[in-house]
KEKE-3310 file (N, C-alpha, C; in steps of 0.2 Angstrom, whole numbers, plus 5000, padded with zeros to 4 digits):
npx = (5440:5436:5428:5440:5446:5435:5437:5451:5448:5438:5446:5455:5446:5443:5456:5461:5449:5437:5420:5408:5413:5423:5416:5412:5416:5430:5430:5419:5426:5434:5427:5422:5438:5438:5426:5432:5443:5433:5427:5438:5443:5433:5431:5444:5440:5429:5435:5438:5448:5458:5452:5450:5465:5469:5461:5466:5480:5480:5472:5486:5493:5487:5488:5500:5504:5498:5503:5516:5513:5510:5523:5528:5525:5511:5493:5484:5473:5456:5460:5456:5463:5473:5484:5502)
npy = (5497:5505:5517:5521:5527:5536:5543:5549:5556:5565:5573:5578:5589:5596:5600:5607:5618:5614:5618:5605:5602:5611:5617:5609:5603:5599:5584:5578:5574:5566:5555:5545:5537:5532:5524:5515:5510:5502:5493:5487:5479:5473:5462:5456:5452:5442:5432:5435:5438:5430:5420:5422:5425:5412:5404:5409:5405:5390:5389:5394:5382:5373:5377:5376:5363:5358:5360:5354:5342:5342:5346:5335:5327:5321:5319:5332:5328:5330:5333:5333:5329:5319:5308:5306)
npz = (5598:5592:5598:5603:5592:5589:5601:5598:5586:5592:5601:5594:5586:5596:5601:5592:5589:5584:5579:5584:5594:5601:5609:5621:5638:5645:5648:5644:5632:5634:5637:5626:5629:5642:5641:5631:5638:5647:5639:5635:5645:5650:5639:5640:5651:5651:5642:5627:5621:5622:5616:5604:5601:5602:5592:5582:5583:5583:5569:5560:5565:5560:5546:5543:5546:5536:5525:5528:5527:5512:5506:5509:5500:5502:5504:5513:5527:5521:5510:5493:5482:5472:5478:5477)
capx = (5444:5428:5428:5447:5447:5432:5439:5456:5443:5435:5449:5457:5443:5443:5461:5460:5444:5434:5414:5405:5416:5426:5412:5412:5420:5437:5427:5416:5431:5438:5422:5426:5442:5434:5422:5438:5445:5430:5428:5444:5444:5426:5434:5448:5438:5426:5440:5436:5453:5460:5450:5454:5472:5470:5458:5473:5486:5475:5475:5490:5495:5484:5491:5508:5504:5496:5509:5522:5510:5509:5529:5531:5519:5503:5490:5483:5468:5450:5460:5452:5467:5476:5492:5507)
capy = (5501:5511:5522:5521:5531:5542:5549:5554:5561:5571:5575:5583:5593:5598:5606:5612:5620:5616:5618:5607:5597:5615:5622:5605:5603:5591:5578:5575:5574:5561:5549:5538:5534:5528:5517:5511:5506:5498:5487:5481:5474:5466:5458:5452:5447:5438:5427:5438:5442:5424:5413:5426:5421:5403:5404:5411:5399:5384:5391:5393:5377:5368:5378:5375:5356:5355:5363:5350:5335:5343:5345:5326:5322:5318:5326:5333:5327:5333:5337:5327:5327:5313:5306:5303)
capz = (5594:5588:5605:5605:5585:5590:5605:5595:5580:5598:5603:5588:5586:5603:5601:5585:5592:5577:5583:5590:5599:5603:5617:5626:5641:5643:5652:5637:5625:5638:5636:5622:5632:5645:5636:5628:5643:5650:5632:5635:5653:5649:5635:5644:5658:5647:5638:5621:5619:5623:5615:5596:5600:5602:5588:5575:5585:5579:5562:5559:5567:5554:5541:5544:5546:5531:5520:5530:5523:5506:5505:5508:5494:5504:5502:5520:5528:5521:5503:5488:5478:5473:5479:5471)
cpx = (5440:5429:5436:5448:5442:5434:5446:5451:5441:5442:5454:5454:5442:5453:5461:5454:5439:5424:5412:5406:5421:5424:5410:5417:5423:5433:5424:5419:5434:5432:5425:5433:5441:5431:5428:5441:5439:5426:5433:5444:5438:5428:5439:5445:5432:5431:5437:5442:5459:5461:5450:5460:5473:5467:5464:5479:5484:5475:5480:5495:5492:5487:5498:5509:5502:5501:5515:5517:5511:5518:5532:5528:5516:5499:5487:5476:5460:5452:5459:5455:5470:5482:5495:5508)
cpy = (5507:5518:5524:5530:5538:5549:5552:5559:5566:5576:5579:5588:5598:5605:5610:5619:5622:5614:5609:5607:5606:5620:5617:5604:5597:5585:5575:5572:5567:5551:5543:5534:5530:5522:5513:5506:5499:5493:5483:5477:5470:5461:5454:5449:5443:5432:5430:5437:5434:5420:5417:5422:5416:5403:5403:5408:5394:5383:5389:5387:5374:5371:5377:5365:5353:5356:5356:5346:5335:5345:5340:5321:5318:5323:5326:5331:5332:5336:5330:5325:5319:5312:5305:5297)
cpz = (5591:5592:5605:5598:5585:5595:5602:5590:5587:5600:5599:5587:5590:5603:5596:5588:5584:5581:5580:5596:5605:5610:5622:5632:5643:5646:5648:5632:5628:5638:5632:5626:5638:5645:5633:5632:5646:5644:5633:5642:5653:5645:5637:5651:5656:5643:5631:5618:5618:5618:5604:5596:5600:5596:5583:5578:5582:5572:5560:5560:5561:5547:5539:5543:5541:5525:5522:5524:5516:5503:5505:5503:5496:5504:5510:5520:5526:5512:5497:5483:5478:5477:5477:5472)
residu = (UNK:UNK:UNK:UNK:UNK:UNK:UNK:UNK:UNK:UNK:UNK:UNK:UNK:UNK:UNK:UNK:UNK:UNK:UNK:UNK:UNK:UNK:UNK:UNK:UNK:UNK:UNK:UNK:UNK:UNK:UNK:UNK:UNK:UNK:UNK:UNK:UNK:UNK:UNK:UNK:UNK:UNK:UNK:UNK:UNK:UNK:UNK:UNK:UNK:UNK:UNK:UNK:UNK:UNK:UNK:UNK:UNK:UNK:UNK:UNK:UNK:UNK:UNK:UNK:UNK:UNK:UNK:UNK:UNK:UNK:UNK:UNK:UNK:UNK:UNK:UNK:UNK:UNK:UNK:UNK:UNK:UNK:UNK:UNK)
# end
């Protein structure tokens, strides 16, 4: 995302034609996108991107399970409260 933001900021710069970025040629301004791309395909070829969204599906599953538990007036596993 970092490369993704820099190269709009470059690229802004670059039309606008505000100096430094304005006497470098298009090729330079196109870098961070590049880098952008080849972050994300290591990331998804690494299981980065994967194993985030299983991460926050787990979550949410537990949090949704626990809130069931605590709607039927039990308290959910690992909580220290009493029981009705």
């Amino acid at each position: 995302m970092g490369f993704l933001l820099i190269g709009l900021l470059m690229l802004v710069m670059w039309y606008l034609e505000l100096d430094p970025v304005a006497s470098w040629p298009w090729w330079s301004v196109g870098i961070p996108f590049g880098l952008a791309v080849l972050w994300w395909s290591l990331a998804d070829s690494m299981g980065f991107t994967q194993a985030k969204a299983m991460r926050r599906h787990e979550e949410r599953q537990a949090a949704r399970r626990d809130k069931a538990i605590r709607d039927m007036g039990m308290a959910p596993k690992g909580d220290v409260r009493k029981r009705r």
